[in-house]
C-alpha positions as CSV (number, residue, x, y, z in Angstrom):
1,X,-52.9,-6.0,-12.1
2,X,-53.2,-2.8,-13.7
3,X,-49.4,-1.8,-12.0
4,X,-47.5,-5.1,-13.8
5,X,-48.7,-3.4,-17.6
6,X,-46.9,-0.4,-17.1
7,X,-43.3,-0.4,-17.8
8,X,-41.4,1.9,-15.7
9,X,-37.4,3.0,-15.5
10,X,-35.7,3.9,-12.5
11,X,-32.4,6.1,-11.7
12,X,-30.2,6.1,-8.8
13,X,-27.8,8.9,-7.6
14,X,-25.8,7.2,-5.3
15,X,-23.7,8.1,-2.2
16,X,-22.0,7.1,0.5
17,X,-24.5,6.6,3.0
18,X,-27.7,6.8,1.2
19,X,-29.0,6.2,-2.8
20,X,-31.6,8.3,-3.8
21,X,-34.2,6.6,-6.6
22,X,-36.6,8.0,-9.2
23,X,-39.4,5.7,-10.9
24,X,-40.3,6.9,-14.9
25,X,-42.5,5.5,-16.7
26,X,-42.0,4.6,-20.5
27,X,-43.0,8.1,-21.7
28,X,-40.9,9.8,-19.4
29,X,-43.3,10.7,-16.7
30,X,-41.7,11.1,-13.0
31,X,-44.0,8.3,-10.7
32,X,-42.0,8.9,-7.5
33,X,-38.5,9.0,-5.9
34,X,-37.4,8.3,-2.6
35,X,-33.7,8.0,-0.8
36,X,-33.0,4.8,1.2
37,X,-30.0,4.1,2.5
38,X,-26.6,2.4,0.9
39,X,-26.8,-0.8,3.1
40,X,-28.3,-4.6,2.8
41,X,-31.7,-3.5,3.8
42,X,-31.8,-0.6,1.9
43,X,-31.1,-2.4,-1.5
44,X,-34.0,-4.5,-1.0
45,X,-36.4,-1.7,0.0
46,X,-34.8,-0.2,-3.6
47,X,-35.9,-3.3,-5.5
48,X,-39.3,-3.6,-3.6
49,X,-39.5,0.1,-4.5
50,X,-38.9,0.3,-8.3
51,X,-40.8,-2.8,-9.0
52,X,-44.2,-1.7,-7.0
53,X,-44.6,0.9,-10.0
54,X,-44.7,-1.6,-12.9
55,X,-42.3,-4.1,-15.0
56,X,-38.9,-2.5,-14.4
57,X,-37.3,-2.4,-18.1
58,X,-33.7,-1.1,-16.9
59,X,-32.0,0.6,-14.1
60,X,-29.8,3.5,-14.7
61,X,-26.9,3.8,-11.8
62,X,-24.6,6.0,-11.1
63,X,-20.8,4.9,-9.8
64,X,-21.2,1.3,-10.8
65,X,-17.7,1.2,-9.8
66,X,-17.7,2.9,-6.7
67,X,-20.9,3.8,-4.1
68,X,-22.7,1.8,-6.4
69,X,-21.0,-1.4,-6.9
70,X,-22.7,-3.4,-4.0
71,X,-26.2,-2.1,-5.8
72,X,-25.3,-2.8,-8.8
73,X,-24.4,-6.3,-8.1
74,X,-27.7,-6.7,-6.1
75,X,-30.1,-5.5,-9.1
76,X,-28.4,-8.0,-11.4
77,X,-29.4,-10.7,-9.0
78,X,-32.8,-10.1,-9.2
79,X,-32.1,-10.3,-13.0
80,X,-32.8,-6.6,-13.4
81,X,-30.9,-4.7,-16.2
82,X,-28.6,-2.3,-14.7
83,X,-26.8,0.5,-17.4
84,X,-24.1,2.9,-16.2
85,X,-25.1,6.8,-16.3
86,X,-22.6,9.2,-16.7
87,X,-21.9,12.1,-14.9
88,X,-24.6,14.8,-15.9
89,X,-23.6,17.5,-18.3
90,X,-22.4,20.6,-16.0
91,X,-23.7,22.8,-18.5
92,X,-27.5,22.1,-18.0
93,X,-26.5,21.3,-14.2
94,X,-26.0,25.0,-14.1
95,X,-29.1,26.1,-15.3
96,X,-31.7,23.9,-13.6
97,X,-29.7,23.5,-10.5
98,X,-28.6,20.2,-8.7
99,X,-30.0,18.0,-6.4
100,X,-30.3,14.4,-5.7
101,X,-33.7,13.8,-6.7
102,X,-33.1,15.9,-9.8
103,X,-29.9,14.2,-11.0
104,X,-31.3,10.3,-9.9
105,X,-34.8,11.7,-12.3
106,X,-31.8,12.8,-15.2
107,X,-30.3,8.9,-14.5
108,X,-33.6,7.6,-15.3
109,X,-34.6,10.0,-18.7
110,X,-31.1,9.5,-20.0
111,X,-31.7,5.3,-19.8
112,X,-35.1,6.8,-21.3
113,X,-33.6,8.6,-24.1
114,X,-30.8,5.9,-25.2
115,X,-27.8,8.0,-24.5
116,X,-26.9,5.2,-21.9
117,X,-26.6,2.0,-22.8
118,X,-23.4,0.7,-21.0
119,X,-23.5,-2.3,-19.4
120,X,-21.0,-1.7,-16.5
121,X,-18.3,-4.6,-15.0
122,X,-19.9,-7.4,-13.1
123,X,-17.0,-6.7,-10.3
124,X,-17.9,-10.7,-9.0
125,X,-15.3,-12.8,-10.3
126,X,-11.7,-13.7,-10.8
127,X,-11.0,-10.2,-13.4
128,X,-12.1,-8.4,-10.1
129,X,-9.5,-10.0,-7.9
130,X,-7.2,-9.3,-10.4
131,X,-8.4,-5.2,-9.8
132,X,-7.7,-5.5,-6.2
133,X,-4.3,-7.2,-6.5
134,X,-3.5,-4.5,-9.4
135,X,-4.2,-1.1,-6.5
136,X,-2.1,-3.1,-3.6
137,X,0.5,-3.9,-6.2
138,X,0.4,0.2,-8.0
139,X,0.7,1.3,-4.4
140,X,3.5,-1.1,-3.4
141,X,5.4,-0.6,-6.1
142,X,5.1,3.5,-5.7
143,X,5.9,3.3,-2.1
144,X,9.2,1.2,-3.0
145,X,10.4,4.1,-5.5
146,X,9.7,6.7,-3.1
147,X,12.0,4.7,-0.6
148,X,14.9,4.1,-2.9
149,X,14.7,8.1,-3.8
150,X,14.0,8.7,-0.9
151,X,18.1,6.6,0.1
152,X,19.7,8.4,-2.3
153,X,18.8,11.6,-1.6
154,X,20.1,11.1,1.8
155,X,23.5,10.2,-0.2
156,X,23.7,12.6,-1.5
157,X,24.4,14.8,1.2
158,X,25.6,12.0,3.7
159,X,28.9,12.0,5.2
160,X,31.7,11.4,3.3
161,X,32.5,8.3,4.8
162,X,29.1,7.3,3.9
163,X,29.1,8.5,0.7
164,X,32.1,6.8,-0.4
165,X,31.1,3.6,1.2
166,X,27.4,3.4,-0.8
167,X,26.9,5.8,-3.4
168,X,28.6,3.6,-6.2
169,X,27.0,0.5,-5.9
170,X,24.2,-0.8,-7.8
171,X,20.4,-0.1,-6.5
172,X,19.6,-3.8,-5.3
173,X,23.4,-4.0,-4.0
174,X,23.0,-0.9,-2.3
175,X,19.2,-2.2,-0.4
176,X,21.0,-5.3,0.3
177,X,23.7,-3.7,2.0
178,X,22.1,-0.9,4.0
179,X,19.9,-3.3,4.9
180,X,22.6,-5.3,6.8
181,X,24.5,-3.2,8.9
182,X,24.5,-2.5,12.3
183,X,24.4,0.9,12.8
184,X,25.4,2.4,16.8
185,X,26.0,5.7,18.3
186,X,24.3,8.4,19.8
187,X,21.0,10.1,17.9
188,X,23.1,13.8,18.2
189,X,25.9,12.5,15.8
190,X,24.6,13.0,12.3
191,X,26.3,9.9,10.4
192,X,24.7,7.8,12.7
193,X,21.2,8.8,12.4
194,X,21.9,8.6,8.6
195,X,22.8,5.4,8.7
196,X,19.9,4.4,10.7
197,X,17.4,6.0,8.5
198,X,19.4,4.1,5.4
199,X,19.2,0.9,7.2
200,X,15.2,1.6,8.1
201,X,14.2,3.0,4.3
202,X,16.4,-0.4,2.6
203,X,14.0,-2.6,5.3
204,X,11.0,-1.0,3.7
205,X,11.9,-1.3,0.3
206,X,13.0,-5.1,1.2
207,X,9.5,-6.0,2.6
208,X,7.9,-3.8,-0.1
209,X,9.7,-5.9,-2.8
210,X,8.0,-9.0,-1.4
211,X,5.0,-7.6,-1.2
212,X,5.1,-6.6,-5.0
213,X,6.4,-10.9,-5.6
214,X,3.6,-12.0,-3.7
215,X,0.9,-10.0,-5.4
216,X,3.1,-10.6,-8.6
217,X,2.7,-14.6,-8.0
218,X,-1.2,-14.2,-7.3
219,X,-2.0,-12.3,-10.4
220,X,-0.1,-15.6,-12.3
221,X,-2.4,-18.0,-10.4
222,X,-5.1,-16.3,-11.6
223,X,-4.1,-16.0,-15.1
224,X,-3.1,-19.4,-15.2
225,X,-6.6,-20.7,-14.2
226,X,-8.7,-18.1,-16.1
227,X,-7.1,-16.8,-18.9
228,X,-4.0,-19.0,-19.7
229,X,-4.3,-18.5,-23.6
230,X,-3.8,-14.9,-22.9
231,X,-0.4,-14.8,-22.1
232,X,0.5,-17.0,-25.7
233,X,0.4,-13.8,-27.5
234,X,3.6,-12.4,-28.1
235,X,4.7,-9.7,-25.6
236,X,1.9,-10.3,-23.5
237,X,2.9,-11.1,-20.0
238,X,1.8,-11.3,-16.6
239,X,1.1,-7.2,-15.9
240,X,-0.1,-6.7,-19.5
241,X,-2.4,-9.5,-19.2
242,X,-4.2,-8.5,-15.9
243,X,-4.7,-4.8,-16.6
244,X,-6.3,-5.5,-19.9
245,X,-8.6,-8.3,-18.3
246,X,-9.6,-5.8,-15.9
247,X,-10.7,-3.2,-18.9
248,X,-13.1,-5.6,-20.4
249,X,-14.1,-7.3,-16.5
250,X,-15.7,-10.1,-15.6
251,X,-18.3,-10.1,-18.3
252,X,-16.7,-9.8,-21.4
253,X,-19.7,-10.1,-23.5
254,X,-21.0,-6.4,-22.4
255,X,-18.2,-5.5,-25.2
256,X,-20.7,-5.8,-28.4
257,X,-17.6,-5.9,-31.0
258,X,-13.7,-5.9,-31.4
259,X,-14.4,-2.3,-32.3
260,X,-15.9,-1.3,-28.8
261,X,-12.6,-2.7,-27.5
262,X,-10.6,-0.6,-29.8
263,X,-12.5,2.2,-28.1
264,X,-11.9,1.5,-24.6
265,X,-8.7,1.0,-24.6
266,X,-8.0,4.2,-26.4
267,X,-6.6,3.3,-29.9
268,X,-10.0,4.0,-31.8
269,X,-8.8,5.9,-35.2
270,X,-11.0,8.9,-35.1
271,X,-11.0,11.4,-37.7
272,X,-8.5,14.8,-37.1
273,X,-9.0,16.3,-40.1
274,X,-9.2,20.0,-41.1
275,X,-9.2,22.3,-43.9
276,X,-7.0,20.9,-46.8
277,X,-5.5,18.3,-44.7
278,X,-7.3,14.9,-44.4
279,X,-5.7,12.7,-41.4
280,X,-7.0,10.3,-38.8
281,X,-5.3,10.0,-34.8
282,X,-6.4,7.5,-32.0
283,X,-8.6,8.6,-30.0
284,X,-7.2,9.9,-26.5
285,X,-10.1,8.5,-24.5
286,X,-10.8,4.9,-23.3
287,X,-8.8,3.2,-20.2
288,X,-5.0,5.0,-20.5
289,X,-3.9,2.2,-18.0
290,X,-5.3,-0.5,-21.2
291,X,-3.3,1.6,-23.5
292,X,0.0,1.8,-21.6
293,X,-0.5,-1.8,-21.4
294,X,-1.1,-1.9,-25.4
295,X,2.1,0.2,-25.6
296,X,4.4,-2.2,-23.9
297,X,3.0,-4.8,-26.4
298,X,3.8,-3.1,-29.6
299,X,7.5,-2.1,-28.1
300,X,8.3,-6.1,-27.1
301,X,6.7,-6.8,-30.8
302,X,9.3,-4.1,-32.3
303,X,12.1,-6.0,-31.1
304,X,11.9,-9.4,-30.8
305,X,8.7,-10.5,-33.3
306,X,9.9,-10.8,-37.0
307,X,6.6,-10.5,-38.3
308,X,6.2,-7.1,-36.8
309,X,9.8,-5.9,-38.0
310,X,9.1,-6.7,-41.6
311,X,5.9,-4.3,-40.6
312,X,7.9,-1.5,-39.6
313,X,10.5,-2.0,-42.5
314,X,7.5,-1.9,-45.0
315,X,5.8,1.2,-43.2
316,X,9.1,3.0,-42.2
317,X,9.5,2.7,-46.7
318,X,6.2,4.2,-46.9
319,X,7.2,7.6,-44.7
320,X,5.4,6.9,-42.3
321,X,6.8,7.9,-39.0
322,X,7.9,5.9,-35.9
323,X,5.2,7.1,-33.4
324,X,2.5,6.8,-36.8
325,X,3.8,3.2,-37.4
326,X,3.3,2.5,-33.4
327,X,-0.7,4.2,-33.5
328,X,-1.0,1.1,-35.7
329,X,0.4,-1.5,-34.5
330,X,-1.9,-0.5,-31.3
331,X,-4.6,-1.4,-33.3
332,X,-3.9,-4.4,-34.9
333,X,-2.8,-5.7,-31.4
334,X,-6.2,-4.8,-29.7
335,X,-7.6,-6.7,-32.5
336,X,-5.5,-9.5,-31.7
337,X,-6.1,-9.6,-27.8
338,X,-9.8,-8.8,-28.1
339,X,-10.4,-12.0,-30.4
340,X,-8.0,-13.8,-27.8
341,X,-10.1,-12.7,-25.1
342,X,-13.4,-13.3,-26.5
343,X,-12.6,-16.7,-28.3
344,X,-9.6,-18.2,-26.7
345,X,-7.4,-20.0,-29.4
346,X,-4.6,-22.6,-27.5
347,X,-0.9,-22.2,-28.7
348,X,-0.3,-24.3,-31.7
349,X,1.3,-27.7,-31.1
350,X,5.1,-27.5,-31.6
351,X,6.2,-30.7,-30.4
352,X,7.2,-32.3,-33.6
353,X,10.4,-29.4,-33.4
354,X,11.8,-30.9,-30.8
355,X,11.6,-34.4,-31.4
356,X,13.2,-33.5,-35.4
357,X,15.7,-31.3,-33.2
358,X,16.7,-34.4,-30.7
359,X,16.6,-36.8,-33.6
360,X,19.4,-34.6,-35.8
361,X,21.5,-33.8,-32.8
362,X,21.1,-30.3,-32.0
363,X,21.0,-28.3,-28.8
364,X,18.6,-25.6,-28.0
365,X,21.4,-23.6,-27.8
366,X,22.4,-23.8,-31.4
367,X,19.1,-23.4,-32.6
368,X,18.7,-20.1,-30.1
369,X,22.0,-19.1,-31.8
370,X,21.0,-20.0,-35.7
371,X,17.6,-18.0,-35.0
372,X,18.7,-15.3,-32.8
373,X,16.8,-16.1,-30.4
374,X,17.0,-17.0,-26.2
375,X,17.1,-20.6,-25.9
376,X,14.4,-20.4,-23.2
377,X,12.1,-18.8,-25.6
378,X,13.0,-21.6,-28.2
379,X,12.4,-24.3,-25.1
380,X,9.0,-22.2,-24.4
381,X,7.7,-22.6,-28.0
382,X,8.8,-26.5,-28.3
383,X,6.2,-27.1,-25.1
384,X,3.6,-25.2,-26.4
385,X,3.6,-22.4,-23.8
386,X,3.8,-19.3,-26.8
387,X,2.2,-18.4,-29.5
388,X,5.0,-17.6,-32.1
389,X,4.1,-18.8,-35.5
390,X,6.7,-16.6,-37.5
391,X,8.9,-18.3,-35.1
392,X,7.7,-21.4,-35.5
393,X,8.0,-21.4,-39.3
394,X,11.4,-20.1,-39.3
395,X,12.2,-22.5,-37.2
396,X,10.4,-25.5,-38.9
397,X,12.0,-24.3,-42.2
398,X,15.4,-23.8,-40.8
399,X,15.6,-27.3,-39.8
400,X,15.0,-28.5,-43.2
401,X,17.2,-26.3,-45.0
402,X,19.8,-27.9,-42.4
403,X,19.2,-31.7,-42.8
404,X,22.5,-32.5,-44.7
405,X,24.3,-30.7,-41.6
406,X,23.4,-33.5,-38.8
């Protein structure tokens, strides 16, 4: 009885092979540590472990995303809270030394201390499927560019019957076409063996390319059942969508704010000022992979929304620079995915513009071509599968400014 009244935290350096633990208690007192091993067994000897010491208050772990995922996911079973601990600072590494005990006893006084406080990816749902597809699909997609370098290389100093033959055609021409001939002769003759490893590489980058369409139609599926509202933003597609699902994870809510967002993805204004000068940058932290993603956003935005042209117009006026003008338009779209990812809002319903449109006589085409716009993305936004309301309104107003015409 006298155990369950003290409240004790525990760290865990993990590995591997094994996970080495250290109880605390509240005032920062090592109880014990002991190193069990990374497998079923060993996780519930960890939880039998931490808990014989006293109420467990919170768990400090390090890799949450790697040797201790499976842990991870095991603690928050037993409804334990499990925070994500840094790397320790190298500096005091050096002068205390380093070993596991010591660095699962520094997991534990940091949870202790409050400089941890992350609550790491749940890694059990559909965001982490999304992960996995991502890394097949990144290394699919690097393997097929090393192939089709890889063919015209070997162009380059091919025969010149070879050479003639290929070199001008167009990359998917050019797969397509090594891909189908028939290549015979004897391995000492070098246009033959050429042609062979031409025929082989284009069969590679062939099966690679449905490999990257398979994973490509997977990551859709997934979308479309978990976050369909997602995609409604404009220039948010199918790649942009999945990479910055798999920032925030499967449990969205460990984000406290839009601003903790901003952060992890890596357009947090932080200040860079000095001396006379007074300026703010975004901060170069945060998931780079989120902010690529963020990057592709703002650069559909800059030529196809009108709402973000009038934005660039009016900060272009003020002086501001291209690459200044693009920091902040960063922002504000984080805002607008984070509030879209947090509190799903469908696409409006447009319907009524194509029922006026049918009624006056006019083709999507001519409204694509009054509005400057692709008549699938005009189609798109009459079935409410965008989120366009500049758009929208242009088009809504354009059709009454043109009744007398139909």
């Amino acid at each position: 009885m006298a155990n369950e009244a003290i409240k004790v935290i525990a760290g865990i350096d993990t590995h591997a092979d094994t996970h080495h633990v250290a109880v605390i208690n509240e005032h920062g007192k090592p109880l014990a540590d002991k190193e069990f091993l990374a497998v079923g067994s060993g996780y519930r000897k960890i939880i039998d472990f931490i808990t014989s010491y006293g109420t467990v208050t919170a768990v400090g772990v390090e890799g949450t995303g790697s040797y201790g995922a499976e842990l991870s996911r095991t603690l928050r079973g037993e409804g334990l809270t499990v925070l994500e601990v840094n790397r320790p600072n190298r500096a005091a590494r050096r002068l205390r030394g380093k070993s596991d005990p010591l660095d699962a006893y520094e997991a534990a006084k940091s949870v202790l201390d409050g400089r941890t406080t992350s609550v790491p990816k749940a890694k059990d749902g559909p965001v982490e499927c999304l992960r996995i597809l991502r890394a097949g699909r990144a290394s699919a997609l690097k393997a097929r560019t090393a192939a089709i370098n890889q063919i015209k290389g070997l162009l380059v100093s091919a025969p010149d019957k070879l050479r003639a033959k290929y070199r001008a055609m167009a990359t998917s021409a050019l797969i397509t076409a090594l891909q189908r001939t028939r290549p015979s002769g004897h391995t000492a003759d070098p246009e033959y063996v050429t042609l062979l490893t031409l025929k082989t590489l284009a069969t590679r980058c062939q099966s690679l390319a449905a490999e990257i369409a398979a994973a490509d139609a997977a990551l859709q599926e997934i979308i479309d059942a978990y976050a369909p509202m997602l995609c409604d933003l404009p220039g948010v597609g199918t790649d942009v969508a999945s990479q910055l699902l798999v920032t925030v994870g499967d449990n969205p809510e460990r984000l406290g704010n839009e601003a903790q967002f901003a952060s992890l993805v890596g357009v947090a204004p932080v200040p860079a000022s000095s001396g006379k000068t007074t300026r703010h940058r975004l901060s170069r932290g945060g998931d780079r992979n989120a902010n690529h993603a963020l990057y592709q956003v703002v650069l559909v935005r800059m030529a196809s929304c009108q709402r973000t042209k009038e934005y660039v117009a009016k900060r272009t006026a003020e002086g501001k620079s291209k690459r200044e003008i693009m920091r902040c338009l960063k922002r504000y779209a984080a805002r607008e995915i984070y509030r879209q990812i947090t509190n799903p809002q469908p696409a409006p319903d447009n319907s009524d513009l194509r029922r006026t449109r049918i009624t006056r006589g006019c083709t999507i085409a001519g409204v694509a071509r009054e509005l400057g716009q692709w008549p699938s993305k005009i189609s798109l936004l009459e079935r409410g599968l965008i989120r366009n309301d500049t758009l929208a309104a242009s088009y809504r107003q354009w059709l009454m400014d043109n009744t007398s015409r139909f």
